[in-house]
C-alpha positions in Angstrom: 304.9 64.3 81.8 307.2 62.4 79.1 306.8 59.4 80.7 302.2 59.7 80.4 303.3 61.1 76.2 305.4 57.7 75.9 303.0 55.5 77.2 300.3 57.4 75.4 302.2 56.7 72.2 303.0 52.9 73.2 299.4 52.4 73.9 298.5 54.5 70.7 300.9 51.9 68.2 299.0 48.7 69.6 295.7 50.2 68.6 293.7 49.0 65.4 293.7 52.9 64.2 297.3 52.8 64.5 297.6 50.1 62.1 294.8 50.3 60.0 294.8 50.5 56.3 292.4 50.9 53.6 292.2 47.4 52.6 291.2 46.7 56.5 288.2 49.0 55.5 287.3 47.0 52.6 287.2 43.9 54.0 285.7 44.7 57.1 282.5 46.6 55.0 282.2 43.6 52.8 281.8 41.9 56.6 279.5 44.2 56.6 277.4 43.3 53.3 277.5 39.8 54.3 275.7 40.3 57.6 273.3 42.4 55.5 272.4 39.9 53.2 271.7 37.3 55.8 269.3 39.5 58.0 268.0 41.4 55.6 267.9 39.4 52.7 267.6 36.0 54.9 270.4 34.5 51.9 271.6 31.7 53.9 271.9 33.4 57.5 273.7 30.8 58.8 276.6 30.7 56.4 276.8 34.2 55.5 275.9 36.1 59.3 279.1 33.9 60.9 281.3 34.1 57.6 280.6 37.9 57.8 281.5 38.4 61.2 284.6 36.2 60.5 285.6 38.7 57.7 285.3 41.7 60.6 287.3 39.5 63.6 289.8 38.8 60.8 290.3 42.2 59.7 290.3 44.0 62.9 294.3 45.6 62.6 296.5 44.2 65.0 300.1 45.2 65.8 303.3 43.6 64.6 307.0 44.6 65.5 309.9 44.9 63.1 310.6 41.1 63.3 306.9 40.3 62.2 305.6 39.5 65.7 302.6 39.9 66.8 300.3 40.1 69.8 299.3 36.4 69.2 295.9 36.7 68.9 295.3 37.0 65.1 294.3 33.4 63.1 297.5 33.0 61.3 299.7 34.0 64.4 300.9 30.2 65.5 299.1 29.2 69.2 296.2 32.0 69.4 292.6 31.1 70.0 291.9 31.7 66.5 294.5 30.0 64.9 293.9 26.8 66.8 290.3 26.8 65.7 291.1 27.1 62.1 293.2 24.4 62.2 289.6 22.5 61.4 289.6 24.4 58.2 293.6 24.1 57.2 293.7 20.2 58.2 290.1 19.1 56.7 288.6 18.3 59.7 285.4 20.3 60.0 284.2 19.4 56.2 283.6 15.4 57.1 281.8 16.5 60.5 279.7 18.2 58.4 279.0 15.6 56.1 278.3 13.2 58.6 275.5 16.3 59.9 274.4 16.2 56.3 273.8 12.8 55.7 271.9 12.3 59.0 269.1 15.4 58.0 269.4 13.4 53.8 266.4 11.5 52.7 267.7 9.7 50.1 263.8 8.5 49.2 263.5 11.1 46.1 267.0 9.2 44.4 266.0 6.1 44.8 263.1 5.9 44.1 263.9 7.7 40.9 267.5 6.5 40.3 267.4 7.7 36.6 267.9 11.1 38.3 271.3 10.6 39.4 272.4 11.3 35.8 271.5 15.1 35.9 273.5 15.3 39.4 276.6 13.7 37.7 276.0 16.2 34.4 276.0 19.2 37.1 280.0 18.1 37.8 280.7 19.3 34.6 281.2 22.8 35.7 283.9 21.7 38.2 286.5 20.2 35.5 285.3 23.2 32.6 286.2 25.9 35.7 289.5 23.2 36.3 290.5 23.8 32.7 289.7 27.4 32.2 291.7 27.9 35.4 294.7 26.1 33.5 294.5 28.5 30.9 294.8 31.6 33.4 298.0 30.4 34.7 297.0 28.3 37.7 299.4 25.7 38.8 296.7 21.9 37.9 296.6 21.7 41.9 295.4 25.2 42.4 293.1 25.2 39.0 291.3 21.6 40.6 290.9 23.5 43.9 288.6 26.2 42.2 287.0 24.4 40.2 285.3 22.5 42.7 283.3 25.7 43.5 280.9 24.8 40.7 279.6 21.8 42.7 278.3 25.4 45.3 279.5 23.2 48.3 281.4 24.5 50.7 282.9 22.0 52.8 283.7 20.1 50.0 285.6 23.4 48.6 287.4 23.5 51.7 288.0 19.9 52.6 289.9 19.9 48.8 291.5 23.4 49.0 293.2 22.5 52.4 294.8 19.4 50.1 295.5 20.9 47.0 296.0 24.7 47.7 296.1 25.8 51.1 297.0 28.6 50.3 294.1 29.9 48.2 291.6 28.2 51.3 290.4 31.8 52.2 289.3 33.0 48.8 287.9 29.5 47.4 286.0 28.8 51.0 284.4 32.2 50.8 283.8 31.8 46.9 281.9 28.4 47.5 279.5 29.9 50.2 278.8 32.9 49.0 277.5 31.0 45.4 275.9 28.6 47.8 273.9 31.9 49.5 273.5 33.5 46.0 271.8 29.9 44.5 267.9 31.9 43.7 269.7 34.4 42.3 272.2 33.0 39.6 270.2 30.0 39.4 266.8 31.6 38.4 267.3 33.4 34.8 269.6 30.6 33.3 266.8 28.1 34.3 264.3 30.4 32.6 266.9 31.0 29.4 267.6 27.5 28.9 263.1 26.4 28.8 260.4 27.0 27.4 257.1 27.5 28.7 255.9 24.8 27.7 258.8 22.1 29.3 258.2 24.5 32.4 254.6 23.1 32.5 256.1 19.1 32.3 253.7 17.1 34.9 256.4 14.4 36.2 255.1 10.8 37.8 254.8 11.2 41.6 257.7 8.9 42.8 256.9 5.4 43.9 256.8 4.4 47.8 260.7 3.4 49.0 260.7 0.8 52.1 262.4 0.9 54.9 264.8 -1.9 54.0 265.9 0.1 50.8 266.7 3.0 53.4 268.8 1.0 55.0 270.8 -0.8 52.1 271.0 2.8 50.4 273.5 4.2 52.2 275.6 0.8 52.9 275.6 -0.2 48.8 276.2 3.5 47.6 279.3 4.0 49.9 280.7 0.9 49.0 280.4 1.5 45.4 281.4 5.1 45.3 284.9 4.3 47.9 285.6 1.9 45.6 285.5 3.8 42.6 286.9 7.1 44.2 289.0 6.2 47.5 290.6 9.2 47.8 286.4 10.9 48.5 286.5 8.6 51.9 286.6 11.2 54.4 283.3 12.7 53.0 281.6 9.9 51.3 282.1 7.8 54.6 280.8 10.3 56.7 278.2 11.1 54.2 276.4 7.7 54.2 277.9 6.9 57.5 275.0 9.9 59.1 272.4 8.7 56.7 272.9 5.1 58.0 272.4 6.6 61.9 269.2 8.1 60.7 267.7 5.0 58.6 268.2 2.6 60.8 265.6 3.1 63.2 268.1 2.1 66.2 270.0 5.1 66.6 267.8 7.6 66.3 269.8 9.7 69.4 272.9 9.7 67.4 271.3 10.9 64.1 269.6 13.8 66.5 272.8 14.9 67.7 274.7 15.4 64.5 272.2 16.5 62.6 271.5 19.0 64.7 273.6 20.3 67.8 277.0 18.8 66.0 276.5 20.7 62.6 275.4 23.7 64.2 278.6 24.1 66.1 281.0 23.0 63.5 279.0 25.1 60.8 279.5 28.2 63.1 283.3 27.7 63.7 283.5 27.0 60.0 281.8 30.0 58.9 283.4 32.2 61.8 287.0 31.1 61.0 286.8 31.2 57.1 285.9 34.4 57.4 288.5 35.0 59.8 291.2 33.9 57.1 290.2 36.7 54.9 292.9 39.1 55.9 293.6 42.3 54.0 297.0 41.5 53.2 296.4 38.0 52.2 292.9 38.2 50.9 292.7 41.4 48.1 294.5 40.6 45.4 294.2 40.1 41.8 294.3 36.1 42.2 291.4 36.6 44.6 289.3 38.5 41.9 289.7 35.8 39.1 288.9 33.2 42.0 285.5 34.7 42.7 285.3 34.9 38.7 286.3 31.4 38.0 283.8 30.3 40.8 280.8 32.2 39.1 282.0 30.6 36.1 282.2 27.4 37.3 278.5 27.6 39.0 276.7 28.8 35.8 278.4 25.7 33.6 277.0 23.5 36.5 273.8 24.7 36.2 273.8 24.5 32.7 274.4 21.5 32.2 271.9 20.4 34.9 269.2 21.6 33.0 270.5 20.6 29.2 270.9 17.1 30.7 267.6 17.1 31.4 266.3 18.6 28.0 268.3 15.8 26.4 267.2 12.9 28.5 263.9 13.7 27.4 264.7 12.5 24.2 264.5 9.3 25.5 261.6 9.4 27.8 258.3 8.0 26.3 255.1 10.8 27.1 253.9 10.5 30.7 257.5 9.8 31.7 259.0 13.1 30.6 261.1 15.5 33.4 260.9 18.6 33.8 264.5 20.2 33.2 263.4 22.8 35.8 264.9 20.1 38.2 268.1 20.3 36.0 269.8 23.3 38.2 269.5 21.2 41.1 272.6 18.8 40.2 274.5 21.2 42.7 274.6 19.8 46.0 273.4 23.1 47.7 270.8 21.1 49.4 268.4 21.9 50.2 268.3 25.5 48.0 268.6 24.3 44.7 266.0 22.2 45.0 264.0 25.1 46.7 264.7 27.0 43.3 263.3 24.1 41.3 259.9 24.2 43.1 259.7 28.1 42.8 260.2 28.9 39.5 258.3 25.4 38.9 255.3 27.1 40.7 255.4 30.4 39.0 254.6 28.2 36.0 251.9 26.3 37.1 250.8 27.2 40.9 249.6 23.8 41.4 252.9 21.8 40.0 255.0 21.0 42.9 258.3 20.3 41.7 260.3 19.9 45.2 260.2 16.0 45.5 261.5 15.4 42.1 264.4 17.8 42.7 265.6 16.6 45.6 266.7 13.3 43.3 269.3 15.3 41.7 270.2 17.6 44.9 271.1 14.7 46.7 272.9 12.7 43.7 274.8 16.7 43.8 276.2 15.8 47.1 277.5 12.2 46.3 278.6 13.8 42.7 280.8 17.0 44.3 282.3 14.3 47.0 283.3 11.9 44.4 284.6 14.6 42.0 286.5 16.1 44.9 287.9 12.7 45.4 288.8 12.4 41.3 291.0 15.7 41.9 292.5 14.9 45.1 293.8 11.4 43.4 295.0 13.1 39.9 296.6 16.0 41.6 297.4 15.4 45.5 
């Protein structure tokens, strides 16, 4: 009989009830809200339902003995399933796959036909060196302060592709910062947009962009990474996958390669991305005080991004003669959440005039976004790796 009690209780320490805590609780209810919002609310499913889950696998409370060792299954226990997968996320390799799935589903069309646009992208960085310097002056180390800032630019694999260089150790609270912004995009973006207008710039007509060739497809990608390596050769691993996928798609002669990382490739790197970032979010690691003024710094960083979208815009109308004006509703999408922002754009657009489609003109600055977070990421990663 005391031999059935002592197994009972052997069997009983290994248990997740055994070991778990309140803060295993937490996390595994805000798992919880995640998966909520993404069936329920439909905000980015495909981020937030696998990132969710991740925050519940992560969480689940696993056994260690007095030496700190474990059952070898958990993400951060060296050799487990889990821990090999997030090795995508700690060493950067997942953010350029996803890239090169990015720029094979990009149409570049809207920015060049419309270069001008580019400008309100590059003014949407601004919220990732503001967040850098208010991070300075709440005591992060420059390294750690250029690794939250990047949050502003609401891309993830960007976040995490420059976290895993600058401050791996804040990976799990900055990757989870960027996507959740990136899911919450309608939401922030909508009342700044309608703050920073008037009704009348809401109703701003802009010039249906002209016709782009073929050929200018084709050069597009080529010139622009060329020029932006140059400039920034630190952003190579994204800006090379980047135009390296829009290339595949353009071309017309590899229309099977453009398929496949556009579609099946993303989808199974976005899924292990989300499931392990979520993963990483362990109680013990994950709530703390530094997490809290991450996820503050982030919002922070998103709102001055959007901002200055949408000022940029007000103020390059200044310049623009009548029949050429833009409609700084476009402004909020110098993010790169592609395709959302832009989304946001052509709502709030229509809820001013039903017949004003806005989508086409934001996807100019959307897609400049993407080019502008990589190369800032690339700006930080030279200054501070």
């Amino acid at each position: 009989m005391d031999k059935v009690i002592e197994s009972l209780q052997q069997f009983w320490q290994f248990t997740g009830f055994a070991n778990c805590t309140w803060q295993h609780l937490v996390m595994i209810a805000i798992g919880l809200v995640f998966i909520t919002l993404g069936i329920v609310k439909k905000w980015e499913p495909l981020l937030l339902v696998p990132i969710g889950f991740g925050m519940i696998v992560g969480n689940i409370p696993l056994f260690f003995d007095a030496s700190g060792v474990g059952l070898k299954v958990g993400i951060y226990e060296e050799g487990s399933v889990l821990n090999i997968l997030y090795q995508g996320v700690r060493q950067g390799w997942y953010p350029p796959l996803i890239f090169l799935g990015i720029g094979a589903m990009t149409d570049f069309s809207a920015l060049i036909s419309q270069p001008r646009l580019i400008l309100i992208g590059a003014a949407a960085q601004i919220g990732i060196f503001g967040a850098y310097l208010l991070s300075l002056t709440m005591g992060f180390l420059p390294n750690e302060a250029g690794a939250i800032g990047i949050i502003g630019g609401a891309d993830g694999p960007t976040a995490i592709f420059l976290s895993s260089k600058l401050a791996p150790e804040l990976m799990g609270a900055i990757a989870v910062s960027a996507y959740s912004y990136m899911a919450l995009v309608p939401v922030i973006q909508k009342p700044i947009m309608l703050l920073l207008t008037t009704k009348k710039e809401r109703l701003i007509r802009m010039k249906k962009p002209r016709e782009v060739s073929q050929k200018e497809k084709i050069i597009f990608p080529i010139v622009g990474f060329i020029c932006t390596a140059f400039i920034v050769p630190s952003g190579l691993p994204l800006l090379g996958m980047l135009f390296f996928g829009n290339l595949l798609k353009e071309s017309g002669v590899t229309k099977r390669l453009a398929v496949t990382v556009g579609g099946p490739l993303i989808d199974v790197v976005t899924t292990l991305i989300g499931l392990t970032v979520g993963a990483s979010t362990q109680a013990d690691v994950f709530i703390s005080a530094q997490s809290v003024k991450i996820f503050l710094l982030g919002l922070v960083s998103f709102v001055i991004a959007t901002t200055f979208g949408v000022l940029f815009a007000k103020f390059m109308n200044l310049f623009c003669k009548e029949g050429h004006k833009i409609n700084p509703l476009i402004g909020n999408a110098g993010v790169s959440a592609v395709p959302d922002s832009a989304r946001v754009s052509e709502v709030v657009g229509l809820e001013a005039d039903p017949s004003n489609h806005l989508l086409m003109h934001a996807m100019a600055p959307n897609v400049a976004g993407v080019i502008g977070s990589a190369v800032a990421a690339g700006i930080l990663l030279g200054f501070l790796g």
